[in-house]
C-alpha positions in Angstrom: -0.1 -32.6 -8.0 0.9 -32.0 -4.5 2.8 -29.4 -5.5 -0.1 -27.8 -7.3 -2.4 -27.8 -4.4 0.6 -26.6 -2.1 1.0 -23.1 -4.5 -3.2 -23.2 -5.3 -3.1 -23.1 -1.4 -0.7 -20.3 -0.7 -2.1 -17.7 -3.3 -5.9 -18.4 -2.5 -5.9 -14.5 -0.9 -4.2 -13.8 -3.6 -6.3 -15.3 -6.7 -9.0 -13.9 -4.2 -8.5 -10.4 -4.4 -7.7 -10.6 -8.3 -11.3 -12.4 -9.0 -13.1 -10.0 -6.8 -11.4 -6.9 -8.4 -12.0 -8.4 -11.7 -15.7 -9.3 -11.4 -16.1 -5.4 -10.0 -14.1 -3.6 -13.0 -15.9 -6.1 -15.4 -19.6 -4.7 -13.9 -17.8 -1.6 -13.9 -16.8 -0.5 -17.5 -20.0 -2.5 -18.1 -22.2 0.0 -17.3 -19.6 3.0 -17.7 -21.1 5.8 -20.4 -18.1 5.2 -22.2 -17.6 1.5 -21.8 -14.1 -0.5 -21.9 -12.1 2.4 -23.2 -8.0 3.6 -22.6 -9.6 6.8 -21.2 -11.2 5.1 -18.5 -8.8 2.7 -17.9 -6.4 5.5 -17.2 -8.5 7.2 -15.0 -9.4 4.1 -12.6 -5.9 3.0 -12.7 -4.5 6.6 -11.9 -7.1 6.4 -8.8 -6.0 2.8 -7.9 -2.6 3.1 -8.0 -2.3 5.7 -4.9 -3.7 3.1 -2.3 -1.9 0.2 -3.9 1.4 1.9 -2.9 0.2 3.1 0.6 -1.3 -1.0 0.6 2.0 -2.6 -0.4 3.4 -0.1 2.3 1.3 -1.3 4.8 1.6 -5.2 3.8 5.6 -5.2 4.6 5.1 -4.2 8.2 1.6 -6.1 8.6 3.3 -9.5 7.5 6.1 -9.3 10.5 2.5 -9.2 12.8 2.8 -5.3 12.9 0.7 -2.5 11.8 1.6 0.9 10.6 -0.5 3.8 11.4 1.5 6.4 9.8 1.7 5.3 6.5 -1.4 7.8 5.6 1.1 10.3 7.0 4.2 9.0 5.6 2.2 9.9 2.0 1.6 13.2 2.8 4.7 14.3 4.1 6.5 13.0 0.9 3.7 15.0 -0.9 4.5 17.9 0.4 8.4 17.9 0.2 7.9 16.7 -3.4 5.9 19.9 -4.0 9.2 21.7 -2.8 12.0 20.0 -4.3 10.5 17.2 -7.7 10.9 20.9 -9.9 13.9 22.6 -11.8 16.0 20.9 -14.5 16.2 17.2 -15.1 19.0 17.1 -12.8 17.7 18.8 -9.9 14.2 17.0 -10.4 15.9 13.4 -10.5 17.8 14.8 -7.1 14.3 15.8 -5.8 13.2 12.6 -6.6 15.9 10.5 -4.8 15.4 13.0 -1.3 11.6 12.1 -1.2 12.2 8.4 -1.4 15.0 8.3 0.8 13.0 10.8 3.4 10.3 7.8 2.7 12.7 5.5 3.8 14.1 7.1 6.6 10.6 7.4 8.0 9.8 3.7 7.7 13.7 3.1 9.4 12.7 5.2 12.7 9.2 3.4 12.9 11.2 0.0 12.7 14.2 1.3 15.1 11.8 2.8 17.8 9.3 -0.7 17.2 12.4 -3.3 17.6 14.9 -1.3 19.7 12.7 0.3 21.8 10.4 -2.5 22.2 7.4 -0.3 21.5 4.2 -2.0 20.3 3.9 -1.0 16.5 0.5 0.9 16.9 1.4 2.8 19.6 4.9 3.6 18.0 3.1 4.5 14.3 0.5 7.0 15.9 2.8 8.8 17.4 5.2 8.8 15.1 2.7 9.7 12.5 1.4 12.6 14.2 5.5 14.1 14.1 4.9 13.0 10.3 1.7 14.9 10.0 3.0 17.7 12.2 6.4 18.2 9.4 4.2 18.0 7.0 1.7 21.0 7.9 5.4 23.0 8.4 6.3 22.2 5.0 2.7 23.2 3.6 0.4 24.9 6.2 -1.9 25.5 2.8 -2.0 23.6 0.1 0.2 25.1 -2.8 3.7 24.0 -4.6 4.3 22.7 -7.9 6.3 19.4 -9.5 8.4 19.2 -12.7 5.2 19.0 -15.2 7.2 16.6 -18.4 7.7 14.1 -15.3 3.9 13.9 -13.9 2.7 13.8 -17.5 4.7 10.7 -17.9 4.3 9.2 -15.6 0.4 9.6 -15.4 -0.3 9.6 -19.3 -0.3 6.5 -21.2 2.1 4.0 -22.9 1.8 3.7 -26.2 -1.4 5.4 -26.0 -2.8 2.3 -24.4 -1.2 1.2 -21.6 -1.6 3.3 -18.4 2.1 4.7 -17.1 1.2 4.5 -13.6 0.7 0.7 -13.3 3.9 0.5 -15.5 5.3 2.2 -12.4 3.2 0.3 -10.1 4.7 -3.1 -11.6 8.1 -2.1 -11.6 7.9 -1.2 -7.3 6.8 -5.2 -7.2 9.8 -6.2 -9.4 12.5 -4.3 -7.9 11.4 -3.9 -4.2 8.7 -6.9 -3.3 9.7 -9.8 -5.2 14.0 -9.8 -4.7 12.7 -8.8 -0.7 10.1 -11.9 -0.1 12.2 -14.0 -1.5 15.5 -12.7 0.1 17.0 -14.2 3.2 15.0 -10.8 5.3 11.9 -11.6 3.7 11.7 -15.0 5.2 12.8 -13.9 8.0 10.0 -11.2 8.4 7.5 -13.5 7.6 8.8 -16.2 10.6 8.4 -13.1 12.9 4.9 -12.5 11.9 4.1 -16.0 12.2 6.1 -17.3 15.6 9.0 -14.8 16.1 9.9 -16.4 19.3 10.5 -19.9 17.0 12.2 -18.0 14.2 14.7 -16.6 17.1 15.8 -20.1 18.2 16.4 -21.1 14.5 18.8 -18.0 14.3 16.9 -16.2 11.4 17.7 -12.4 11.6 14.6 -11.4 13.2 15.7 -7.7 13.8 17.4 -7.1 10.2 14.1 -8.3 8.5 12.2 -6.2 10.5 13.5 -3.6 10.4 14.4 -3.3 6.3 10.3 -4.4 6.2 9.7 -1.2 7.8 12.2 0.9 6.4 10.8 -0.5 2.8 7.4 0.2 4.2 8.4 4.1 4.1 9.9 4.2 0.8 7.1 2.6 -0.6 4.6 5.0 0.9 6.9 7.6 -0.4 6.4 6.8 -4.2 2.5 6.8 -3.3 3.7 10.4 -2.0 5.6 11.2 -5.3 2.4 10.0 -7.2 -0.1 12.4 -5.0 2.6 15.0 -6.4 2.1 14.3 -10.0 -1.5 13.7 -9.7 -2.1 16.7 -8.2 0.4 19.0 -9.4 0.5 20.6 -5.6 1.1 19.6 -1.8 -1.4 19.3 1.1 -1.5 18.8 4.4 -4.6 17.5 4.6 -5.2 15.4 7.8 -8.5 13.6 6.9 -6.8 12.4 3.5 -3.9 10.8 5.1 -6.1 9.4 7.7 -8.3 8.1 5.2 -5.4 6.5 3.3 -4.3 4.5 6.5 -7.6 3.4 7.2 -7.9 2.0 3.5 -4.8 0.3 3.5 -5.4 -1.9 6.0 -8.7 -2.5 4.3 -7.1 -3.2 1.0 -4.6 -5.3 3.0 -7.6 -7.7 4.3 -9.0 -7.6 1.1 -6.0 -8.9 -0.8 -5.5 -12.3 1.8 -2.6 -10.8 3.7 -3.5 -11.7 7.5 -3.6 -9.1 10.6 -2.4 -11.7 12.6 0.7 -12.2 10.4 2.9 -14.1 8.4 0.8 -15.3 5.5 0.1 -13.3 2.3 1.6 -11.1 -0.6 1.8 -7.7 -1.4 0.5 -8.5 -4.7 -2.6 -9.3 -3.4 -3.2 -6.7 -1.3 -2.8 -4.7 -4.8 -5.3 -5.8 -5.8 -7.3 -5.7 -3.1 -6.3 -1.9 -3.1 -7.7 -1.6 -6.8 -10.9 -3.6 -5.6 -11.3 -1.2 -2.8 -11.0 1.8 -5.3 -13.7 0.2 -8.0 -16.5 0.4 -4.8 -16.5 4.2 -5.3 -16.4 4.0 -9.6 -19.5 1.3 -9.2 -21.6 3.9 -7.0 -20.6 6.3 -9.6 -22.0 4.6 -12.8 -24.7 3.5 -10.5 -25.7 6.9 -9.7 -25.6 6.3 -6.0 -25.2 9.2 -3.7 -21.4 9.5 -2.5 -23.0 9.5 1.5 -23.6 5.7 0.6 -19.8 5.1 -0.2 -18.0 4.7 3.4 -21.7 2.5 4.3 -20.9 0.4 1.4 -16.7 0.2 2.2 -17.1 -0.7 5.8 -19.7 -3.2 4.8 -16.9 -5.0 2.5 -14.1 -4.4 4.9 -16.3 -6.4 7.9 -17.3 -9.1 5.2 -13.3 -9.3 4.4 -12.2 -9.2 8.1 -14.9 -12.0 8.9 -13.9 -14.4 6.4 -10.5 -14.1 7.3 -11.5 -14.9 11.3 -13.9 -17.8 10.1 -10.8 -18.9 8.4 -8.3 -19.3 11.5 -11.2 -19.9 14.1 -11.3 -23.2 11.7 -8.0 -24.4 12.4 -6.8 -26.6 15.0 -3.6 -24.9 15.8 -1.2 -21.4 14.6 1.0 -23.8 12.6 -1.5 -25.0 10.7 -2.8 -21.3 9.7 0.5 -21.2 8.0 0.4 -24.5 6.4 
């Protein structure tokens, strides 16, 4: 029974952030024109799936009591070199593919380098780092143009089976291949001691810097599929500062959303998934509600201080930092 509790305890943000997004997509297709349908599942998930990557992205670097800024940044330089080099023959599109992530990665690797080795605080490290991102970026594409192997992006925004949307087929398999071996890996626990007392995890002889550092690095591959899907959405590359801003901004807002704490150290990238997909369904309820789109950022920052509230009511409540983590 203990047990129970213990597990019903440790996924609260979690089972959080699924209830709320499934109350809002329940009120959503609700009151759709064209109700509960594959179509609109599609389209919704398509949406969602964008700032889920950028939010998982976000969650490995927020977890070791970090924050990355350049994430937003991350996505659109990956964008835009996919618009270069995802085209061509199967071969030379699966090559594409790999240079993308591992340009992801590498991005996320000098974030954690400068962060750790340096000994540069994470936000002032990601902005500026973020802004070389941005800068790459508007080389690669200083208009928005390019194109991306066309059989790939169908298939990997179309639908399985004709039912089942490919994208959160995608979107599951980043959780089963990167987050769960990860958390539960030796690094994982590691990053999440450093988010919630690194100076404690140090003395116990947990590999502080190695789990930081791979949480970072897996931070820019991750945003780097979110990059790759931009790519197949879109069919183009853009430089477009306001979107990757905007991206970065929502992450961390998806983040709080799905239970993961700012302060570190307690919560899961699934949840911040779905606080990502919850965070998407505000604009789709304004939609079906005929709302004008000015209301939308009124209505997002509304959420995002409810979120960020709860979560300070909840560790103003506790006695001491151990127990937040309890």
């Amino acid at each position: 029974m203990k047990d129970w509790r213990y597990w019903l305890s440790a996924q609260q943000g979690t089972l959080t952030a699924v209830a709320i997004f499934a109350v809002m997509f329940v009120i959503y297709t609700a009151n759709h024109p064209a109700g509960f349908t594959a179509n609109v599942v599609q389209t919704a998930a398509n949406k969602g799936v964008l700032l889920a990557f950028v939010a998982m992205a976000q969650t490995l670097v927020v977890i070791t009591a970090g924050i990355d800024l350049s994430v937003g940044m991350i996505l659109l330089l990956t964008n835009c070199l996919a618009s270069w080099i995802v085209i061509g023959t199967p071969l030379e599109t699966a090559m594409g593919v790999i240079a993308v992530l591992l340009v992801g990665a590498l991005c996320g690797a000098i974030n954690g380098a400068i962060v750790i080795y340096g000994r540069l605080q994470p936000i002032v490290t990601t902005i500026a780092t973020g802004a070389v991102y941005f800068g790459v970026a508007l080389l690669l594409r200083p208009f928005p143009g390019g194109s991306v192997n066309e059989d790939l992006a169908d298939a990997l925004t179309g639908r399985l089976f004709g039912v089942i949307p490919s994208s959160l087929v995608a979107l599951a398999g980043v959780v089963l291949i990167v987050w769960i071996p990860y958390s539960r890996s030796v690094y994982g626990r590691a990053a999440y001691a450093a988010g919630s007392s690194e100076t404690a995890a140090y003395m116990s002889g947990m590999p502080i810097r190695r789990g930081k550092f791979l949480s970072y690095t897996l931070g820019g591959l991750i945003a780097a599929v979110g990059g790759l899907f931009l790519t197949f959405f879109t069919y183009t590359g853009d430089a477009a500062l306001a979107s990757g801003n905007a991206y970065t901004l929502f992450s961390i807002a998806a983040v709080v959303l799905g239970g993961v704490s700012l302060f570190g150290g307690k919560g899961s990238a699934i949840g911040a998934i779905f606080g990502a997909l919850a965070f998407r369904t505000i604009g789709d309820l304004l939609f079906v509600f005929d709302f004008d789109p000015i209301w939308q950022p009124l209505f997002q920052g509304l959420i995002l201080l409810v979120a960020v509230s709860l979560g300070a009511i909840a560790l103003v409540r506790v006695r001491n930092r151990l127990e937040w983590f309890l």
